[in-house]
C-alpha positions as CSV (number, residue, x, y, z in Angstrom):
1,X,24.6,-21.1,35.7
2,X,26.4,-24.5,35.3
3,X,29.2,-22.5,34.0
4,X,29.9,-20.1,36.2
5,X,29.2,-23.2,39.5
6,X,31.9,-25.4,37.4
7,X,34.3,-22.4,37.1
8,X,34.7,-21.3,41.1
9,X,34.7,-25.2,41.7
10,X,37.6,-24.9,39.9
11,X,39.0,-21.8,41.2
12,X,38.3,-23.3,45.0
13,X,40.5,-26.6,44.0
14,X,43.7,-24.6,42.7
15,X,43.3,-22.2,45.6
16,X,43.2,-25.3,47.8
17,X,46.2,-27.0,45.9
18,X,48.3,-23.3,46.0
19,X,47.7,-23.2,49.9
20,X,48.8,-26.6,50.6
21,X,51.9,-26.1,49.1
22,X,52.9,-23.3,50.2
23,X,52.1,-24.2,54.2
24,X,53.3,-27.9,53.5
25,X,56.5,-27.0,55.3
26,X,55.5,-24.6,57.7
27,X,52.1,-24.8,59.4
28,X,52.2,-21.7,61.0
29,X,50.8,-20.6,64.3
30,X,47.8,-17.9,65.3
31,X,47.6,-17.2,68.6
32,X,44.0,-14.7,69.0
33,X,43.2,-13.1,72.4
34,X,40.0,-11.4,73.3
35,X,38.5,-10.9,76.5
36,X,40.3,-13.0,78.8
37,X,39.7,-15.7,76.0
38,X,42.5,-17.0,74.0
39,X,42.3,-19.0,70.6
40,X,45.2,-20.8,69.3
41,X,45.7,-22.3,66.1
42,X,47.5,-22.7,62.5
43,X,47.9,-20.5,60.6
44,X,46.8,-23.0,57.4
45,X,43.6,-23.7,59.5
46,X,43.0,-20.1,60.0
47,X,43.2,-19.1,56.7
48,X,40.7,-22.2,55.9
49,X,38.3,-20.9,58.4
50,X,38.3,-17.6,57.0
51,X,37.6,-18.4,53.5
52,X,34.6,-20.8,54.8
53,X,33.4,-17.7,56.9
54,X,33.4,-15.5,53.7
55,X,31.6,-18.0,51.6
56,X,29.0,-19.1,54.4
57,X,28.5,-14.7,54.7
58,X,27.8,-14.4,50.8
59,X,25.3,-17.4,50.5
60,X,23.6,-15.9,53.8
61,X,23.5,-12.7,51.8
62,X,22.3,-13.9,48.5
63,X,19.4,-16.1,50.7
64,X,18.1,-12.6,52.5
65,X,18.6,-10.9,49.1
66,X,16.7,-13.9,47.5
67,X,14.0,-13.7,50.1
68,X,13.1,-10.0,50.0
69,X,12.8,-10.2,46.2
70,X,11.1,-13.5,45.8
71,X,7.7,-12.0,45.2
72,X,8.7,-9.4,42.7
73,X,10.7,-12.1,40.7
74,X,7.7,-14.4,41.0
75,X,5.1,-11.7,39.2
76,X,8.1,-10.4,36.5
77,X,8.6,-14.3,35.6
78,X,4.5,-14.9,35.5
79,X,4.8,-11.4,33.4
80,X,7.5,-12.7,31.0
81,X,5.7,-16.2,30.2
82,X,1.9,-14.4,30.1
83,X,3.8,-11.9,27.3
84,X,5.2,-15.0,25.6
85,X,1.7,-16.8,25.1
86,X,0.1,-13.8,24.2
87,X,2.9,-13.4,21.3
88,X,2.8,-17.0,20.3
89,X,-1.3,-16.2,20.3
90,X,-0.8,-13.1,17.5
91,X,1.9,-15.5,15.7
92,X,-0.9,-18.5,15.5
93,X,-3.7,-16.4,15.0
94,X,-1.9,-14.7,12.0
95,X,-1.0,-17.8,10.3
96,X,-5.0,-18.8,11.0
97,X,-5.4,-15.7,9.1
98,X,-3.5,-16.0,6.4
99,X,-4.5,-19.8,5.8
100,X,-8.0,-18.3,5.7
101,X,-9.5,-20.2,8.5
102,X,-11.2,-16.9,9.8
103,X,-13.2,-18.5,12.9
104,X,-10.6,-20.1,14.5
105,X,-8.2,-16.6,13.4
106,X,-10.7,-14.5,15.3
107,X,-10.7,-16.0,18.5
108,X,-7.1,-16.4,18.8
109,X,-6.4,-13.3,17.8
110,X,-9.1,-12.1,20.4
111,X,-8.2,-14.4,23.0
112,X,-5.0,-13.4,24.6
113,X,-5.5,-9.4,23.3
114,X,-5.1,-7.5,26.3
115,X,-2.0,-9.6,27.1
116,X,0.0,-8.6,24.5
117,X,2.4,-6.1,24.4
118,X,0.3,-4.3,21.4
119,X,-3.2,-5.3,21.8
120,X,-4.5,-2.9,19.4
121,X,-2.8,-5.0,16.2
122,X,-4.1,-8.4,17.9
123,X,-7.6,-6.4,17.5
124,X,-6.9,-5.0,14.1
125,X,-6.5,-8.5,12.9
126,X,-9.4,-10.0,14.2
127,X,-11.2,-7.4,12.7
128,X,-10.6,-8.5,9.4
129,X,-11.2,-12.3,10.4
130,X,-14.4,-11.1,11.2
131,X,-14.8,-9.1,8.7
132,X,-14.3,-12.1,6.3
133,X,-17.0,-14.1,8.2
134,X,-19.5,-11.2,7.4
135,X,-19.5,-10.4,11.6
136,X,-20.0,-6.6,10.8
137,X,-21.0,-5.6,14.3
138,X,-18.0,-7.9,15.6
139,X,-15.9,-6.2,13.2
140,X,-16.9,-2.9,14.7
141,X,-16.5,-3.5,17.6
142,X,-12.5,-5.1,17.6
143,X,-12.1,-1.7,15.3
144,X,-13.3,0.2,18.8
145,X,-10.9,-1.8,21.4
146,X,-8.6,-1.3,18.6
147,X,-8.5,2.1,18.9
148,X,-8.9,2.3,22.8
149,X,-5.4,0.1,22.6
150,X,-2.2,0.7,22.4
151,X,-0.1,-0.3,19.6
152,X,-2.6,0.4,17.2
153,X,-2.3,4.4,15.7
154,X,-5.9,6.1,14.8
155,X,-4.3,6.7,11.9
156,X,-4.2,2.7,10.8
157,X,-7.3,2.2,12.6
158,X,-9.7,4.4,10.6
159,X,-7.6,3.0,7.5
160,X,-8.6,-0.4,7.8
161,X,-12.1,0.6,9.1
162,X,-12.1,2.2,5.6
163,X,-11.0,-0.5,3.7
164,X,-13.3,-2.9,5.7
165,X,-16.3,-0.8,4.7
166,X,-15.8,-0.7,1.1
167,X,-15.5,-3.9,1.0
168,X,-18.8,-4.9,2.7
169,X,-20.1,-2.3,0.2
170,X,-20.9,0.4,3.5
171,X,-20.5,3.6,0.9
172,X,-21.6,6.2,2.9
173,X,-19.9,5.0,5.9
174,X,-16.6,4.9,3.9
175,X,-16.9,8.2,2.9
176,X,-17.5,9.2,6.1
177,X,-13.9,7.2,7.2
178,X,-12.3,8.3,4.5
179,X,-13.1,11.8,4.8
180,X,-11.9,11.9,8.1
181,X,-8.6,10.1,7.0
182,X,-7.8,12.9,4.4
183,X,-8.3,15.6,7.3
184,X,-6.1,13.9,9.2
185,X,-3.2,13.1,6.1
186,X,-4.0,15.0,3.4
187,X,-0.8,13.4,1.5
188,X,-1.1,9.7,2.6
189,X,-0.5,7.9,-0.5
190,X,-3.0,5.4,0.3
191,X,-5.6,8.0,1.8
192,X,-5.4,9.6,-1.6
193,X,-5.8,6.7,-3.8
194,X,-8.8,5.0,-1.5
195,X,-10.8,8.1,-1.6
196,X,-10.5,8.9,-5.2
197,X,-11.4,5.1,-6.0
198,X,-14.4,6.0,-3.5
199,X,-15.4,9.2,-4.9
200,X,-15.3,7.7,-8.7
201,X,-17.5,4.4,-7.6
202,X,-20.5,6.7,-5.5
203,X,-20.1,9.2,-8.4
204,X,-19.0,12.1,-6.3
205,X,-16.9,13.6,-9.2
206,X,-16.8,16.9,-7.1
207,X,-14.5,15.8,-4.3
208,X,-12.3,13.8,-7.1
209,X,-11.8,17.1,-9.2
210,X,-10.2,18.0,-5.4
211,X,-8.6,14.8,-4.9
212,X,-6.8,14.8,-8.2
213,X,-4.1,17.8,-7.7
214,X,-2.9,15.6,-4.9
215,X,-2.6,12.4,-6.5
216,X,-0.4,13.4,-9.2
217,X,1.9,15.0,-6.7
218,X,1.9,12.5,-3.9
219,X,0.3,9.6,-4.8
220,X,1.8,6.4,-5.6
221,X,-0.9,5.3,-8.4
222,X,0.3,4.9,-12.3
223,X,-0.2,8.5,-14.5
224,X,-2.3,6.8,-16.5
225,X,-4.0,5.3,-13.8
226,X,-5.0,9.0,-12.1
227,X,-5.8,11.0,-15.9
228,X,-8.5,7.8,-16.0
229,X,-9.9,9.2,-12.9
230,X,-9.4,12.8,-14.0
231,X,-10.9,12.1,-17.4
232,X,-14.3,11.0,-15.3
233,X,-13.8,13.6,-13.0
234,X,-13.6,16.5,-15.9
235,X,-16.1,14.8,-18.3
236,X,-18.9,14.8,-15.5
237,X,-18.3,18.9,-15.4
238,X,-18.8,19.4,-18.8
239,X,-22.0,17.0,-18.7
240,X,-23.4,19.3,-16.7
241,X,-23.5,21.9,-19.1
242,X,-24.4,20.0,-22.4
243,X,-27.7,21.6,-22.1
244,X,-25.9,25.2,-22.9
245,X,-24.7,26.5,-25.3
246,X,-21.0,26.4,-26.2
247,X,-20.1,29.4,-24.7
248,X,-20.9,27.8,-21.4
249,X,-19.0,24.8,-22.9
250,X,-16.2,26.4,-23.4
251,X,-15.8,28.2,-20.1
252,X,-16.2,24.7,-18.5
253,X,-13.1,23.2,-20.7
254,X,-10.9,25.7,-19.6
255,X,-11.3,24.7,-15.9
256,X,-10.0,21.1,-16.8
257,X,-6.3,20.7,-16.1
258,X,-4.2,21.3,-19.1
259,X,-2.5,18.4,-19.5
260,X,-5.8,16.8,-19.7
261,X,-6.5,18.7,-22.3
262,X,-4.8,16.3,-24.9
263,X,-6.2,13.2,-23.3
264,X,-8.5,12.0,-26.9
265,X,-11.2,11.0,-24.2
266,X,-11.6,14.1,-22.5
267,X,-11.3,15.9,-26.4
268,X,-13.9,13.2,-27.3
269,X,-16.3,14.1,-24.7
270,X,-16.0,18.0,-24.8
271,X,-16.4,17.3,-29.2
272,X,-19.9,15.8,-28.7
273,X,-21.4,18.2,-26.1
274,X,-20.1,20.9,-29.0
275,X,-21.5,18.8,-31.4
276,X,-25.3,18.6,-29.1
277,X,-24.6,22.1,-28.8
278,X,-24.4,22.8,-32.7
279,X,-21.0,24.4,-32.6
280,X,-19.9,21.7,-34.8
281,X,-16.7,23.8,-36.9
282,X,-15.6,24.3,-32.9
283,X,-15.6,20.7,-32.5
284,X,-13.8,20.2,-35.8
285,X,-11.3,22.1,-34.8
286,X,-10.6,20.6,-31.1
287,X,-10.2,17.3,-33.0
288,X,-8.0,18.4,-35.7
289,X,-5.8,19.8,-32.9
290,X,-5.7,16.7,-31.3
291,X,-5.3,14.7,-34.0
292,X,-2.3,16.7,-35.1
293,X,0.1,14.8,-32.3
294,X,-1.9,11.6,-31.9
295,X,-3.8,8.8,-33.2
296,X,-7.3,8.1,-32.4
297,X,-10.3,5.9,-33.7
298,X,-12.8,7.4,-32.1
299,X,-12.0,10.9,-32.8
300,X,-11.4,10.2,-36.4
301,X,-15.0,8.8,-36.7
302,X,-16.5,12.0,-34.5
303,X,-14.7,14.2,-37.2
304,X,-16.7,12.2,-39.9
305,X,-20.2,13.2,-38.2
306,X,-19.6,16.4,-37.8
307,X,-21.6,19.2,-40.3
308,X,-18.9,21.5,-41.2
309,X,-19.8,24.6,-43.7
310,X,-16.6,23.9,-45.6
311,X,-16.9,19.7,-46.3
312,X,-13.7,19.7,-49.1
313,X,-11.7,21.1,-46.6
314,X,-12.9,18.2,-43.9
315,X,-12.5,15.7,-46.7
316,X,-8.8,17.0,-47.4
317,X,-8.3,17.1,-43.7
318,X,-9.2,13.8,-43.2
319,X,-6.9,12.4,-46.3
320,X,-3.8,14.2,-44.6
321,X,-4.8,12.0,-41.9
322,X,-4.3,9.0,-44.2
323,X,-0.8,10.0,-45.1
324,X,0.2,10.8,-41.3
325,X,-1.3,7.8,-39.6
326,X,-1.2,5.2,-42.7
327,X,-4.7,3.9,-44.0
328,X,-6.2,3.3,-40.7
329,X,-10.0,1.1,-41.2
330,X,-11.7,4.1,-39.2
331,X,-10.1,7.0,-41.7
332,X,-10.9,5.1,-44.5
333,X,-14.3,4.7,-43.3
334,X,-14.8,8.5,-42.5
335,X,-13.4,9.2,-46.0
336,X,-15.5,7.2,-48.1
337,X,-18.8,8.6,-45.8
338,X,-17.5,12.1,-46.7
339,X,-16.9,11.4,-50.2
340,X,-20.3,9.8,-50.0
341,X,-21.9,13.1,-48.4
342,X,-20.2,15.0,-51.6
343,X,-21.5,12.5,-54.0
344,X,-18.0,11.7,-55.3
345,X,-19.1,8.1,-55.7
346,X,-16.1,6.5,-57.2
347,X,-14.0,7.9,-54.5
348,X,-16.1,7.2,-51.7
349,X,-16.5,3.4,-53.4
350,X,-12.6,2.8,-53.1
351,X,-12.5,4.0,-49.7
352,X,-15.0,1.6,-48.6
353,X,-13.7,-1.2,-50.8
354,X,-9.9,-0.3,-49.1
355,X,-11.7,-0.3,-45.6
356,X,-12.6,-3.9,-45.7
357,X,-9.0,-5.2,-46.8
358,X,-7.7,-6.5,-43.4
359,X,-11.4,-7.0,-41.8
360,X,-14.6,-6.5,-43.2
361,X,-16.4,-4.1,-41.2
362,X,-20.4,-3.9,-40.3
363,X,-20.1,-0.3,-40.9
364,X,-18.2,0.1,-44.2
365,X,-20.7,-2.3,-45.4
366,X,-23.8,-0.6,-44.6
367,X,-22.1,2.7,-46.2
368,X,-21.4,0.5,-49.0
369,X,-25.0,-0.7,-49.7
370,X,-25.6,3.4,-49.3
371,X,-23.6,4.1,-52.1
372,X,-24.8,1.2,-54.4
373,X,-28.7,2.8,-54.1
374,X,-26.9,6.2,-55.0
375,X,-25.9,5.2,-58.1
376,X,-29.3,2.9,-58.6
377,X,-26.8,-0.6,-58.4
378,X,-30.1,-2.7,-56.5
379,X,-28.4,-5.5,-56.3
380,X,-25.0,-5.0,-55.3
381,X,-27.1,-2.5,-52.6
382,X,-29.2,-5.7,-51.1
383,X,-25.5,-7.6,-51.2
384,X,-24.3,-5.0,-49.2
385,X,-26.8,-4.5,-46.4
386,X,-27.1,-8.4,-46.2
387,X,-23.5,-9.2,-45.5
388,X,-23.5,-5.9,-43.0
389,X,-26.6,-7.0,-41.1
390,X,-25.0,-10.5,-41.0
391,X,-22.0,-8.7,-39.2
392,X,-23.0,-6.9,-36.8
393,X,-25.4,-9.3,-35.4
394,X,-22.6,-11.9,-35.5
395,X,-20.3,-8.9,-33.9
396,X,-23.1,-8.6,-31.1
């Protein structure tokens, strides 16, 4: 404003200075009649007169102009500086929120709401400052003027209603939420990976098995993260057939996913319901195929417990193993309790003996004292027992 004032100040004084000199010489002379009346003047005078005229007819104009629209600038300026405290409310009440000073969050967040340009997020907000206070019915209802607002989709809404409610440990109501989230976006990353978690913790492994096609192709979780869940998911199918036989068994393993399949947790799980279901040669053989392409402890040890009809061949399988994978405590371990179970005592002796090289083991110990009573050593047997007893209560 100052400018523009200084600039036709300017603009008036070298107009001035350009008139001057050009009717310095020669006044002129303006002779106006009208009427029967007659007006005489110069012509420099005249040309002054006019240019006051013009200017006094703009400022008139700009005062009526001024006047009529007074009012309506009055409410857009009381507008503009409501909308400004109502932002500098979110701004504060955010940094409350954030500094974890939830009372004072909450009520500035709530204070200035409906002034804001997006009252819903101002609500939003406060919801979780209440939340953090344990304020569940306050929290509930900022999530309902939330969603009455704008600025606030139903969408992010039920999201953090969701997310509220598992937190305060409501399960049934975030299921509920949730449920209604993955109607609404079936592919939502987030949707996805909050109802799995959800369905996993109330043990509600059906609508996981459903969940689980959709996180590996749209969710944003780790693999390994979702074949954890899928493992649980699967595994809590084929518990509920362990109490069939392995027909049933094995109907309910070819439902799991295939790339599942290879997971040694799933294999370990669908081994021991075989096992329980005394197809133990089926069980061998899952293991061995697993075994084949990777390494596990708790596989190799299943394998040991198994009852096979043909135990040389489980024995021989087992020391392939060895030569594959290295001499591994837990093969060394199933080896000598095999060699044990086919009372090839030196054998199964060295085994135990090499089992204990890097870390002595409860187990090998105990299978060691076993071995001593075979072959009537007393007491290198009590030795045994003694030192595996000390152990595993140590171990405990």
């Amino acid at each position: 404003m100052m400018r523009r004032t200084l600039l036709a100040f300017c603009l008036f004084v070298i107009l001035g200075i350009v008139i001057a000199l050009v009717f310095r010489d020669q006044q002129g002379y303006l002779l106006l009649s009208f009427g029967g009346w007659e007006v005489e003047t110069s012509l420099l005078f005249a040309v002054a007169a006019l240019v006051v005229a013009i200017a006094l007819v703009i400022g008139l104009w700009k005062l009526i102009v001024a006047g009529v629209l007074l009012p309506r600038s009055l409410r857009e300026r009381v507008a503009r500086r409501r909308e400004r405290k109502a932002r500098h409310s979110l701004y504060d009440g955010l940094q409350l929120l954030l500094e974890g000073r939830w009372s004072r969050a909450e009520t500035e967040l709530s204070r200035l709401a409906d002034r804001h340009e997006a009252p819903g997020l101002n609500y939003l907000l406060a919801a979780r400052a209440a939340q953090f206070q344990g304020h569940v019915s306050d929290r509930d209802r900022f999530l309902e003027l939330a969603s009455s607002k704008k600025g606030a989709s139903e969408l992010a809404v039920l999201l953090t209603q969701a997310q509220l409610q598992i937190q305060q440990g409501q399960s049934a109501e975030a299921m509920a939420s949730l449920a209604r989230l993955y109607q609404m976006e079936p592919t939502h990353p987030q949707v996805l990976q909050l109802y799995a978690a959800q369905s996993a913790s109330v043990g509600d492994y059906k609508q996981l098995r459903a969940l689980v096609p959709s996180l590996y192709k749209y969710g944003e979780m780790p693999t390994e993260n979702i074949d954890r869940l899928a493992v649980d998911a699967w595994n809590d199918d084929l518990t509920h057939h362990q109490q069939k036989d392995a027909i049933a068994l094995t109907t309910a393993w070819k439902r799991v996913p295939k790339r599942l399949r290879s997971k040694p947790g799933m294999v370990e799980r669908y081994a021991k319901l075989l096992k329980l279901a005394g197809a133990d040669e089926q069980a061998a053989d899952v293991i061995r195929d697993t075994l084949k392409h990777e390494w596990s402890a708790s596989l190799a040890l299943l394998f040991g417990d198994l009852e096979c009809a043909d135990r040389t061949a489980q024995l021989a399988t087992v020391e392939n193993w060895l030569k594959q994978y290295g001499e591994e405590p837990e093969l060394l371990l199933v080896a000598g309790r095999l060699c044990l179970r086919n009372r090839l005592w030196g054998r199964a002796r060295s085994y135990f003996e090499a089992s204990q090289k890097n870390q002595s083991r409860p187990d090998a110990l105990l299978e060691l004292g076993r071995l001593f009573e075979e072959i009537n050593e007393k007491e290198e047997a009590r030795s045994a027992y003694r030192r595996g007893l000390e152990l595993r209560d140590a171990n405990r």
